[in-house]
Each structure stands twice: as C-alpha cells, then as structure tokens.
FINUPA-655011 format. One line per field, with one value per atom (N, C-alpha, C): residue number from 1; residue in three letters; x, y, z. Coordinates in nm, 4 decimals, decimal comma. Layout:
N
i	[NUM|...]
aa	[ALA|...]
u	[X|...]
v	[Y|...]
w	[Z|...]
END
This chain:
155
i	[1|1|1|2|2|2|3|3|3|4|4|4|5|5|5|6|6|6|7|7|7|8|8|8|9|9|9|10|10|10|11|11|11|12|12|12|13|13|13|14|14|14|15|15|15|16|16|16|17|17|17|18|18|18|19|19|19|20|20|20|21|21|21|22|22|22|23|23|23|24|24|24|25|25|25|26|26|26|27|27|27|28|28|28|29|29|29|30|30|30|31|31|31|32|32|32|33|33|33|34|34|34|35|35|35|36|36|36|37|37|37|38|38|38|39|39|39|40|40|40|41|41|41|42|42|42|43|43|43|44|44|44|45|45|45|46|46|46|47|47|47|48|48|48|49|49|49|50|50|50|51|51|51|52|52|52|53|53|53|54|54|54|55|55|55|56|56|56|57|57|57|58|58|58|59|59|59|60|60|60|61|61|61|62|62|62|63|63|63|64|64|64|65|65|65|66|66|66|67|67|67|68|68|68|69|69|69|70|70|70|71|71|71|72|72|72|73|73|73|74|74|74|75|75|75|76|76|76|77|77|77|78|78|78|79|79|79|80|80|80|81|81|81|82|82|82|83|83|83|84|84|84|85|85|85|86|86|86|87|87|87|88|88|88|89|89|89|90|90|90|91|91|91|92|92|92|93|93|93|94|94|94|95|95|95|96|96|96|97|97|97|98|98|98|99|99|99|100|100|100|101|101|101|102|102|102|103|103|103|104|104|104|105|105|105|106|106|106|107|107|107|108|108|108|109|109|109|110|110|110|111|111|111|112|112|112|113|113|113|114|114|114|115|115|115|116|116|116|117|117|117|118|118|118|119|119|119|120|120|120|121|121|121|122|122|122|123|123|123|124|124|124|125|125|125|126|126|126|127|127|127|128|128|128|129|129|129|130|130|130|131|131|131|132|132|132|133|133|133|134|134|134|135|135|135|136|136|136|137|137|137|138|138|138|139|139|139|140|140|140|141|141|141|142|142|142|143|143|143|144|144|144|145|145|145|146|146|146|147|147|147|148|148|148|149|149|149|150|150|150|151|151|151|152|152|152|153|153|153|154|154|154|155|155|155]
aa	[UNK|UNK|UNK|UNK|UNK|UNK|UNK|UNK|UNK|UNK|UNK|UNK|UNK|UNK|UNK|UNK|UNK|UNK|UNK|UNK|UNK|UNK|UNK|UNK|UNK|UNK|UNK|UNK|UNK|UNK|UNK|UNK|UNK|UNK|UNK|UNK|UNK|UNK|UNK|UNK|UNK|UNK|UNK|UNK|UNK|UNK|UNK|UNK|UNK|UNK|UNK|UNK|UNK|UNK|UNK|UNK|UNK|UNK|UNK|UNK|UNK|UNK|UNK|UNK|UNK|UNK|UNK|UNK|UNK|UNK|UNK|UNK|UNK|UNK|UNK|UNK|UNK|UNK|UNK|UNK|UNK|UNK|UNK|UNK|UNK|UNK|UNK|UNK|UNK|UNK|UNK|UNK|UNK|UNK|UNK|UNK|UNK|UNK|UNK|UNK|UNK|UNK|UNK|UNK|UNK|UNK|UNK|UNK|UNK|UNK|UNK|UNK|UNK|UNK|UNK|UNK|UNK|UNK|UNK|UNK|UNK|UNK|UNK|UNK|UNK|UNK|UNK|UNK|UNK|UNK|UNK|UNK|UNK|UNK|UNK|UNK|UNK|UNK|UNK|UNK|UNK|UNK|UNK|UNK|UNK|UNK|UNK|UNK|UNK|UNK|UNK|UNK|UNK|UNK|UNK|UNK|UNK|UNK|UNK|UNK|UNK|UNK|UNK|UNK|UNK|UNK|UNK|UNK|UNK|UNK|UNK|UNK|UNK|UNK|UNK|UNK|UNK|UNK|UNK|UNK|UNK|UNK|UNK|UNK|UNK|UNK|UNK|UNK|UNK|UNK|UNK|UNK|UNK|UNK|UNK|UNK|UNK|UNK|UNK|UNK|UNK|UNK|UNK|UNK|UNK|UNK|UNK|UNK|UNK|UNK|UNK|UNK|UNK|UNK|UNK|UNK|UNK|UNK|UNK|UNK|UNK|UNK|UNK|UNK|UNK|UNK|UNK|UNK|UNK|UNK|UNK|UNK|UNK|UNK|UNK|UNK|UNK|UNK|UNK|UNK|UNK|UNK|UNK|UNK|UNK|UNK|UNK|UNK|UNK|UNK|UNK|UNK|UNK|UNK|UNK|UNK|UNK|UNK|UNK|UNK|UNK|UNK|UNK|UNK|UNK|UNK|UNK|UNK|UNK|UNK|UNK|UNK|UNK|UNK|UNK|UNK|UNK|UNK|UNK|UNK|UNK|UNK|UNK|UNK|UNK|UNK|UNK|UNK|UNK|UNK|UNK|UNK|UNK|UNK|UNK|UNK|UNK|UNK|UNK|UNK|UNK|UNK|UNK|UNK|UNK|UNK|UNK|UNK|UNK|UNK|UNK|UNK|UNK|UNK|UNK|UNK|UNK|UNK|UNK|UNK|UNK|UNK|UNK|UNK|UNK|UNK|UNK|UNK|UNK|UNK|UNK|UNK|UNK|UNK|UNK|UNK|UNK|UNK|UNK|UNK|UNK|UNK|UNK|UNK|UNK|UNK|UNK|UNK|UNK|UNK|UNK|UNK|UNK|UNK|UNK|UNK|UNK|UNK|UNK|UNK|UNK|UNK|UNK|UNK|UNK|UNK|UNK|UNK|UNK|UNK|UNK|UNK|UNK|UNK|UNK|UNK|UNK|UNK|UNK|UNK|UNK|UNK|UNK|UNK|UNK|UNK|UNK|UNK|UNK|UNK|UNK|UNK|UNK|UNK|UNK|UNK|UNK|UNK|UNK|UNK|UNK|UNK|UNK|UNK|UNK|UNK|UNK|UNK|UNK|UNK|UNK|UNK|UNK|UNK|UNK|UNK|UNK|UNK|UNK|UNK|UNK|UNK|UNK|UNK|UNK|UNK|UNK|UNK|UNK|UNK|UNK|UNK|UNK|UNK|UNK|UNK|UNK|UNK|UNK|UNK|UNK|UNK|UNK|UNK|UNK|UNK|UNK|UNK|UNK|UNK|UNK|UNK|UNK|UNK|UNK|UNK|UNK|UNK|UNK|UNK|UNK|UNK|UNK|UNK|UNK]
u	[-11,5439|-11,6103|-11,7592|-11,8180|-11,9345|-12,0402|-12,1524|-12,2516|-12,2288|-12,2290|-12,2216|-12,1049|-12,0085|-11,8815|-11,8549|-11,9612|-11,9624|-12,0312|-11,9453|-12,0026|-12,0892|-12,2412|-12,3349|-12,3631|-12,2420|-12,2327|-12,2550|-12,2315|-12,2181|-12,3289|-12,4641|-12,5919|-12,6583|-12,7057|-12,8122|-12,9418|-12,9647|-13,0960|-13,1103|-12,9545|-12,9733|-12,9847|-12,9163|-12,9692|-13,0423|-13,0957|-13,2649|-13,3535|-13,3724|-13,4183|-13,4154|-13,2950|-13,2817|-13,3571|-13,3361|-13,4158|-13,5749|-13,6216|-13,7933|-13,8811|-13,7960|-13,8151|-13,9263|-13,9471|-14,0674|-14,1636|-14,2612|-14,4038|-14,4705|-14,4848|-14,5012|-14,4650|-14,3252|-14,2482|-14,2939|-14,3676|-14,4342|-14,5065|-14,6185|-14,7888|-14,7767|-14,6517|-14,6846|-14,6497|-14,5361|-14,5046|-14,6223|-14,6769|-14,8225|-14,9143|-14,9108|-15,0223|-14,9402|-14,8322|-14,7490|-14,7784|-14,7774|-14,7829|-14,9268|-15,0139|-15,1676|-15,2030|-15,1069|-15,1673|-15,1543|-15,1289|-15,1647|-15,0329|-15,0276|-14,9637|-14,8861|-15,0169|-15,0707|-15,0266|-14,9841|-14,9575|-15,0630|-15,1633|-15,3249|-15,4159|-15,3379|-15,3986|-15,3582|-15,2037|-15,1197|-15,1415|-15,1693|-15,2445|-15,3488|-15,4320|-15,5447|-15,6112|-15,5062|-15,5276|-15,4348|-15,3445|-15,2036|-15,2651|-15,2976|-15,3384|-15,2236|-15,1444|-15,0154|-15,0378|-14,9896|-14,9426|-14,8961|-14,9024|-14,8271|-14,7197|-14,6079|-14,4986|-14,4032|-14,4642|-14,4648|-14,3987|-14,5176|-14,5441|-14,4222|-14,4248|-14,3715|-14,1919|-14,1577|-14,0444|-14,0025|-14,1238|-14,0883|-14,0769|-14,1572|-14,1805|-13,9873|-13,9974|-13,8705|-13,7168|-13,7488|-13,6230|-13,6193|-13,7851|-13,7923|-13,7321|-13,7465|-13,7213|-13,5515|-13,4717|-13,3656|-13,3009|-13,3453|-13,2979|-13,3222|-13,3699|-13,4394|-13,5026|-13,6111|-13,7319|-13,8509|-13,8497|-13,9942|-13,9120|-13,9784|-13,9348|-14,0353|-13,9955|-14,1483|-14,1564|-14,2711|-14,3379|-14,4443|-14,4140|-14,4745|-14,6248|-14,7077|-14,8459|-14,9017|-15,0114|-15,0783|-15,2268|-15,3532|-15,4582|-15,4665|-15,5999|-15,6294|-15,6482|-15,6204|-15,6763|-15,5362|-15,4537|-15,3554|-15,2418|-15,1837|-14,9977|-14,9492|-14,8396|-14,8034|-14,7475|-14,7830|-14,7261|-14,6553|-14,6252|-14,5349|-14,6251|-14,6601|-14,6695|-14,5440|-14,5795|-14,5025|-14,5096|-14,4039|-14,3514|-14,2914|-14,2787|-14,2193|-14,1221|-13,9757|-13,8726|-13,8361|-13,7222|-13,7407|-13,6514|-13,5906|-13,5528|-13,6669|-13,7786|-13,8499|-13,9522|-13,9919|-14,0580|-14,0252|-13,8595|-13,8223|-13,8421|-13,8986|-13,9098|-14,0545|-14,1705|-14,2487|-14,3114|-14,2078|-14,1952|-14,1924|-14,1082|-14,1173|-14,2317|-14,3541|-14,4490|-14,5352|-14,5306|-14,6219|-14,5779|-14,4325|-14,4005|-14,4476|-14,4812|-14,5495|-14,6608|-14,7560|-14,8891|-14,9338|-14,8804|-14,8733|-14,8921|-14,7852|-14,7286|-14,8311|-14,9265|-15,0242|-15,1108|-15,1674|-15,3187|-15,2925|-15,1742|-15,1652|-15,1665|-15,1629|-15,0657|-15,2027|-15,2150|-15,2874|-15,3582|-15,4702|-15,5901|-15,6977|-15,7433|-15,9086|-15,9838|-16,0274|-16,1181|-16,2008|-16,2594|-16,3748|-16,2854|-16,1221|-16,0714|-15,9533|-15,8843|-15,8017|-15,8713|-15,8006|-15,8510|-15,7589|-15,6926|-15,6533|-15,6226|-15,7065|-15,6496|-15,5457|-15,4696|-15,3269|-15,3606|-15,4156|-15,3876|-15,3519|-15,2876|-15,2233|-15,2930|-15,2770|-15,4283|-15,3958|-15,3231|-15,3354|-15,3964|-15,4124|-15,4572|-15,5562|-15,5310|-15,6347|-15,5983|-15,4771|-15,4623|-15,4038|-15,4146|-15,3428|-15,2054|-15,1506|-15,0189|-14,9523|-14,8109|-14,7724|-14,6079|-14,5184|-14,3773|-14,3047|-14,2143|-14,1485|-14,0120|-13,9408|-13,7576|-13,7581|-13,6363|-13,5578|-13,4235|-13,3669|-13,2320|-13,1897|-13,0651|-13,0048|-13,0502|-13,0954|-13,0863|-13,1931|-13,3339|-13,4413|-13,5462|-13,4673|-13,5374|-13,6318|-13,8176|-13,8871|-13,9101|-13,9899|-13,9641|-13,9580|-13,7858|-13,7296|-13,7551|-13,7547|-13,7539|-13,6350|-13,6704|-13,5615|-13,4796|-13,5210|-13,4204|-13,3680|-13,4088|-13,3117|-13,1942|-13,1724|-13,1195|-12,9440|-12,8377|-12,7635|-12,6559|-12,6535|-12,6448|-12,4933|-12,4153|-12,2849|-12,2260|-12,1328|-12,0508|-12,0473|-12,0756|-12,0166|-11,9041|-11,8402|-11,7336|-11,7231|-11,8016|-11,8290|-11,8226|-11,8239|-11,8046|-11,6535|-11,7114|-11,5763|-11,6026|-11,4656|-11,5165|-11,5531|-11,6549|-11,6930|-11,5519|-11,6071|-11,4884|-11,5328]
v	[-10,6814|-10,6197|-10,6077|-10,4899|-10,4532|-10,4724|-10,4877|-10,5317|-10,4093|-10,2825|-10,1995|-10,2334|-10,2575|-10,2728|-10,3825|-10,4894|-10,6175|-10,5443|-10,6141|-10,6050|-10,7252|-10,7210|-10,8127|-10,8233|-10,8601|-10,8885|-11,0379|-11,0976|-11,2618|-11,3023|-11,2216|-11,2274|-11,3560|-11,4345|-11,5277|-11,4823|-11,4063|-11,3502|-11,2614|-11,2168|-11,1170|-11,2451|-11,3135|-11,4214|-11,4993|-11,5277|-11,5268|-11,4667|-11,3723|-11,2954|-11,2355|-11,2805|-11,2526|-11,3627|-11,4736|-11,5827|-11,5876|-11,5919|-11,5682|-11,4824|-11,3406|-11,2442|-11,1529|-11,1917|-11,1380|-11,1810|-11,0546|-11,1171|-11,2232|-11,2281|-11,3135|-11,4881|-11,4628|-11,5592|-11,6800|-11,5747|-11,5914|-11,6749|-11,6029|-11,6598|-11,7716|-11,7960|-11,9098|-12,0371|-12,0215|-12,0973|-12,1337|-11,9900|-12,0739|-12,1549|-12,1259|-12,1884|-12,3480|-12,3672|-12,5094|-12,5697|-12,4849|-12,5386|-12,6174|-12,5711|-12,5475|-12,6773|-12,7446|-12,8407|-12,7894|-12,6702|-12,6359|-12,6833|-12,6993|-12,8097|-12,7569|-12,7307|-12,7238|-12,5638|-12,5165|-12,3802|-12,2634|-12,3521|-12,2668|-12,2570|-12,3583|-12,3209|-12,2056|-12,2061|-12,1305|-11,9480|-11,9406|-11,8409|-11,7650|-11,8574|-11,8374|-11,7902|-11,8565|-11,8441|-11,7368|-11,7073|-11,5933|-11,4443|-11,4944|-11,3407|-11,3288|-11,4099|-11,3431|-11,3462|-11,2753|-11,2877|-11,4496|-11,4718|-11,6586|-11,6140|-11,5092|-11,4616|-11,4493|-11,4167|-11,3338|-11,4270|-11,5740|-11,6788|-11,7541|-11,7947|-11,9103|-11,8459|-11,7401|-11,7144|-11,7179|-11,7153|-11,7328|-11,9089|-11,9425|-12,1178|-12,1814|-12,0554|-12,1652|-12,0922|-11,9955|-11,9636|-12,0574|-12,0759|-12,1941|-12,3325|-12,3205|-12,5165|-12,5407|-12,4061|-12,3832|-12,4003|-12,3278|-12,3238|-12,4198|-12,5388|-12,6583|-12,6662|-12,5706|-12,5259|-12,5351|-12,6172|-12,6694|-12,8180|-12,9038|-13,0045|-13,0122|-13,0412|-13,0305|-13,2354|-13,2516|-13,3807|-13,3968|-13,4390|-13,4616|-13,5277|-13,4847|-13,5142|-13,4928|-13,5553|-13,5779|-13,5963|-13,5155|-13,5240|-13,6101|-13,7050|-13,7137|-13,5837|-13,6430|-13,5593|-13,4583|-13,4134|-13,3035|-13,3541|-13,2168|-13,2367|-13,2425|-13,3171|-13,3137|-13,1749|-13,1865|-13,0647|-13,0573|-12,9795|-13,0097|-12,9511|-13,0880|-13,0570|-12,9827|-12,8550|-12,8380|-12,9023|-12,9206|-13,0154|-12,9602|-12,9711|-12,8743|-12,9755|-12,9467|-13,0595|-13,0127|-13,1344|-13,0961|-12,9672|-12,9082|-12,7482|-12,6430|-12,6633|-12,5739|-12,5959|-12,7565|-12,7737|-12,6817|-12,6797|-12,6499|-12,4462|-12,3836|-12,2680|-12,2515|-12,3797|-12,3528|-12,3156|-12,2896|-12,2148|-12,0629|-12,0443|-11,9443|-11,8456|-11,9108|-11,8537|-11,8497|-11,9982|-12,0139|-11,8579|-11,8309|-11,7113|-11,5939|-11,5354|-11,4247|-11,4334|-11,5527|-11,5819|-11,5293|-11,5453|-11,5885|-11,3979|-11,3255|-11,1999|-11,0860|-11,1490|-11,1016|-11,0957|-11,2193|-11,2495|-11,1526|-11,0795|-11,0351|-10,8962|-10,8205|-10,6991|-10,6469|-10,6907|-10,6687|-10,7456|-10,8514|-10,9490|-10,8940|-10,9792|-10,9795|-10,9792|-10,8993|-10,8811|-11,0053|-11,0581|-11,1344|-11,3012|-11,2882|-11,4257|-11,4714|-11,5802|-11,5817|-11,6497|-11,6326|-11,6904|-11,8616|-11,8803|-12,0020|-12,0460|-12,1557|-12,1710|-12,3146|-12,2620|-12,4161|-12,4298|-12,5912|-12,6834|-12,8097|-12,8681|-12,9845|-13,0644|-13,1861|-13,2542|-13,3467|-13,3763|-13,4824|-13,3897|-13,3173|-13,2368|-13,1780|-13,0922|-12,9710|-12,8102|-12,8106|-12,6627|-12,5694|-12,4747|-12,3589|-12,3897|-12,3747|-12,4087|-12,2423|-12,2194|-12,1311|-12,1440|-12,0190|-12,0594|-11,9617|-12,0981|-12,0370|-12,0116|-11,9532|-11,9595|-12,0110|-12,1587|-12,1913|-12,2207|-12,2968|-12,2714|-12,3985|-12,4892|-12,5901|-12,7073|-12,6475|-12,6591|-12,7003|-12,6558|-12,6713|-12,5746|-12,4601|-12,3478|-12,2408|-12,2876|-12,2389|-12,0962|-12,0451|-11,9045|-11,8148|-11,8083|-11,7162|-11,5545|-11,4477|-11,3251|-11,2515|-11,2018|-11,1076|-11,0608|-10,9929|-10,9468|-11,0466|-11,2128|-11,3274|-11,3655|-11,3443|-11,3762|-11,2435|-11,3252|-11,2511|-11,2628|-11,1359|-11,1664|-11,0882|-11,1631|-11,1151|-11,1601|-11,0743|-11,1400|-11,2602|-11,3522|-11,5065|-11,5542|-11,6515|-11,7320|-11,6281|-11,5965|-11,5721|-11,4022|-11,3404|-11,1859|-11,1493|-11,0243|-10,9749|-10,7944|-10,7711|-10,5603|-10,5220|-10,4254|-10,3303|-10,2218|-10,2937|-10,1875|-10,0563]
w	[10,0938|9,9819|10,0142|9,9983|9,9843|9,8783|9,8902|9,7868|9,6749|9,7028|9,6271|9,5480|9,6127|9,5393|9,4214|9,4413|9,3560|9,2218|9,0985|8,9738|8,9828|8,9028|8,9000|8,7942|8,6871|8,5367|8,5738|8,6420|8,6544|8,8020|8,7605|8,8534|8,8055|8,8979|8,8656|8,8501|8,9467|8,9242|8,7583|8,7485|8,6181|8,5202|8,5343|8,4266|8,4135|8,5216|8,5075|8,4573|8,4995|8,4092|8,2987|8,2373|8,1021|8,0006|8,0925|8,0265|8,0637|8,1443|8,1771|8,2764|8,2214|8,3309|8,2614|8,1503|8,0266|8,0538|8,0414|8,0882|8,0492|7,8851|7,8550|7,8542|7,9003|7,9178|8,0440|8,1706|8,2436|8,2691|8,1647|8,1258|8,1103|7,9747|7,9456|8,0320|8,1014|8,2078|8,2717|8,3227|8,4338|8,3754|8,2800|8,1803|8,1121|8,1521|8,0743|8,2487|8,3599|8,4838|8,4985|8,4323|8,4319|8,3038|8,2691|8,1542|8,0428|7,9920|7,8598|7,7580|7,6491|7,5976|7,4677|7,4034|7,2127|7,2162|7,0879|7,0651|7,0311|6,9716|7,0155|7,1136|7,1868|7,3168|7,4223|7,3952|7,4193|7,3938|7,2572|7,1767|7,2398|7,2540|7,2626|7,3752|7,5378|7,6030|7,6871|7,6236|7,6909|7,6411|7,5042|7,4434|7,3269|7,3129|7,2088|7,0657|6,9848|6,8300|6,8000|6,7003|6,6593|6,6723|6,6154|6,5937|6,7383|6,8348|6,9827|7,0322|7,0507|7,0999|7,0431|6,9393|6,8645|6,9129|6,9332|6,9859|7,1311|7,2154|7,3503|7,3651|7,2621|7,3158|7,2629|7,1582|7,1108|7,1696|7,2754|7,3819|7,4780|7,5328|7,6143|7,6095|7,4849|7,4245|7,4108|7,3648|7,3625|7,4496|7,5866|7,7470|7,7572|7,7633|7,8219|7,8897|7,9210|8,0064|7,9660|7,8321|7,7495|7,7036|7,6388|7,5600|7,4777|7,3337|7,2516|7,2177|7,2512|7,1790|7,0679|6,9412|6,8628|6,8824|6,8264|6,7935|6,7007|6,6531|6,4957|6,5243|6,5062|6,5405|6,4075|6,3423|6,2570|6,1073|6,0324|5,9138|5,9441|6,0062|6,0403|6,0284|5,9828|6,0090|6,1425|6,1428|6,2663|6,3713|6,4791|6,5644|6,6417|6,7268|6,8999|6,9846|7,1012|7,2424|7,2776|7,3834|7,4934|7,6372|7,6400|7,7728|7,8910|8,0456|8,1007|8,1417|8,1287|8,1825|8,3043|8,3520|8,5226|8,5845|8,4566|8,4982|8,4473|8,4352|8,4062|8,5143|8,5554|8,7176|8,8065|8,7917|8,8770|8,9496|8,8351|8,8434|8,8964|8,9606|9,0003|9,1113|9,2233|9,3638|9,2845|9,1606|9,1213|9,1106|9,0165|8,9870|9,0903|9,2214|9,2973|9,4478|9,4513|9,4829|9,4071|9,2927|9,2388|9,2580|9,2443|9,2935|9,4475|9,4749|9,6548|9,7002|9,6252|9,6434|9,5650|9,4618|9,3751|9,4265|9,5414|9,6031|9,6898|9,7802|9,8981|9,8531|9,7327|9,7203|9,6249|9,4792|9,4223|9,3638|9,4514|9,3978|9,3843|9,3191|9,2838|9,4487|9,5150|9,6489|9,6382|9,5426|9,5306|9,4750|9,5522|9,5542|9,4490|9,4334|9,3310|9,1888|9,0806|9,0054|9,0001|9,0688|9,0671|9,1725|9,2434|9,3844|9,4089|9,4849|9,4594|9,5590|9,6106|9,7289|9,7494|9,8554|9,8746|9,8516|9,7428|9,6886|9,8432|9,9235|10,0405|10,1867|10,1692|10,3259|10,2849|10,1496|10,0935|10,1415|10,2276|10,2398|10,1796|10,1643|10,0277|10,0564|9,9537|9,9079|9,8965|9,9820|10,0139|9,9910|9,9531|9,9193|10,0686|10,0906|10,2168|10,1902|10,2595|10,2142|10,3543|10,3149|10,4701|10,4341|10,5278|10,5678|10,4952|10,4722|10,4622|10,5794|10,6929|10,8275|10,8445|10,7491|10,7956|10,8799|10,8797|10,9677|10,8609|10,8790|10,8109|10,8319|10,7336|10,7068|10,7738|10,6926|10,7257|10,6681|10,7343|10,6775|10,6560|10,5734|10,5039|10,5845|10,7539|10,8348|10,9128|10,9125|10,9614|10,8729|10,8265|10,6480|10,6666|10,6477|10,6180|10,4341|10,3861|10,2409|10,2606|10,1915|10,1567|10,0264|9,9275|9,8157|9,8285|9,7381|9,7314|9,6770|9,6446|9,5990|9,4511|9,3706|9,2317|9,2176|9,2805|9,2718|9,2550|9,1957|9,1785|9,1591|9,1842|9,2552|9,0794|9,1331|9,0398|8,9599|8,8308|8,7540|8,7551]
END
C-alpha cells in the first residue's frame, strides 16, 4: 500500500493538530514554556479576548496539557495557575522545532527575540530527529516513511 492510498482519518499529526495546531493555541504554550502562569498574564501578553483565551486554556486543561493550581492573592478571589504537565513538556521540541525553523526562514535580521541555551555549556539549543539507534540528524532523504501497523486503504 501506498501513502496515497492510506486514509489519514486515524493521523497523529491530524490529531495533533486538531488539538494545538491553532495559533493561538501555540502562543500560549510558548508563553506556559516561558513561566507565564496567571490568565492576565496570559491576556495580556498573547494579545487575546478573555473569551478566546479562557477557551483555549480550558481545551488545554481538558487534554491534559495544562493543569490548573489554585491561588489567592490577598484581598482576592481565588484563581487558577496554569501548569504545564508532563504531556504538555512534552510538546516542547515542538515549539523549540518552529522556533528553530522561524529564526532560519523568517527572523528578525537584528536576532531572535528569545534565545534558548544549555544553562550547563551555554550553547544554542537546537531540535534534531534521530534514530532508536542513536543516529543524529537525520534528513528527510535518510529517513524512509511507509504505512504503519494503523493504516488502512483509502475509501
């Protein structure tokens, strides 16, 4: 069976992206990657509507790709921290791959606005694809892609 031939109703990538393939959905990730916590900070700093926001945080929290923790400033009602749990860590090759692909394609000439480095060496932090095996990056034309266990022919 041929790639063409596979239905990709049962895509990971498609379902990925159904879950945080939104721009916004994005932002806020980099920005939960980045420390940001509080939902006005969130706001304030993404650019969104409360309405916008308060629905991406709570697809997030749903998926289990946020966890919310309670907090109470003085004088205030209580709120929710956002939290990133360890399946939402886990999407951070993700963003640090769009980053990586942004600085090279279409950056700021005058540098990034966020620079990621290894706090133990200090050198830029870069996303590689390797093997099971251990064989570092690999390119797209080392790489062979075929139907997996989970396909099935296009109706």
């Amino acid at each position: 069976m041929e790639w063409l031939e596979v239905s990709t109703e049962n895509c990971t990538v498609q379902r990925t992206l159904d879950l945080v393939g939104e721009k916004w959905t994005l932002l806020i990730l980099r920005d939960a990657f980045n420390g940001v916590r509080r939902f006005d900070d969130f706001r304030r700093h993404v650019g969104l509507s409360e309405a916008v926001l308060a629905g991406r945080l709570r697809k997030l929290v749903e998926a289990g790709i946020l966890r919310t923790e309670p907090y109470r400033e003085q004088g205030s009602r209580t709120r929710n921290a956002y939290r990133l749990t360890r399946k939402g860590r886990d999407l951070w090759p993700v963003l640090v791959a769009l980053r990586q692909w942004g600085e090279a394609y279409v950056g700021d000439p005058e540098g990034p606005v966020l620079d990621i480095r290894h706090s133990e060496c200090g050198a830029p932090v870069r996303v590689v694809v390797e093997c099971t095996d251990e064989h570092l990056a690999l390119a797209p034309t080392e790489v062979t892609a075929r139907p997996g266990p989970a396909a099935r022919p296009l109706a």
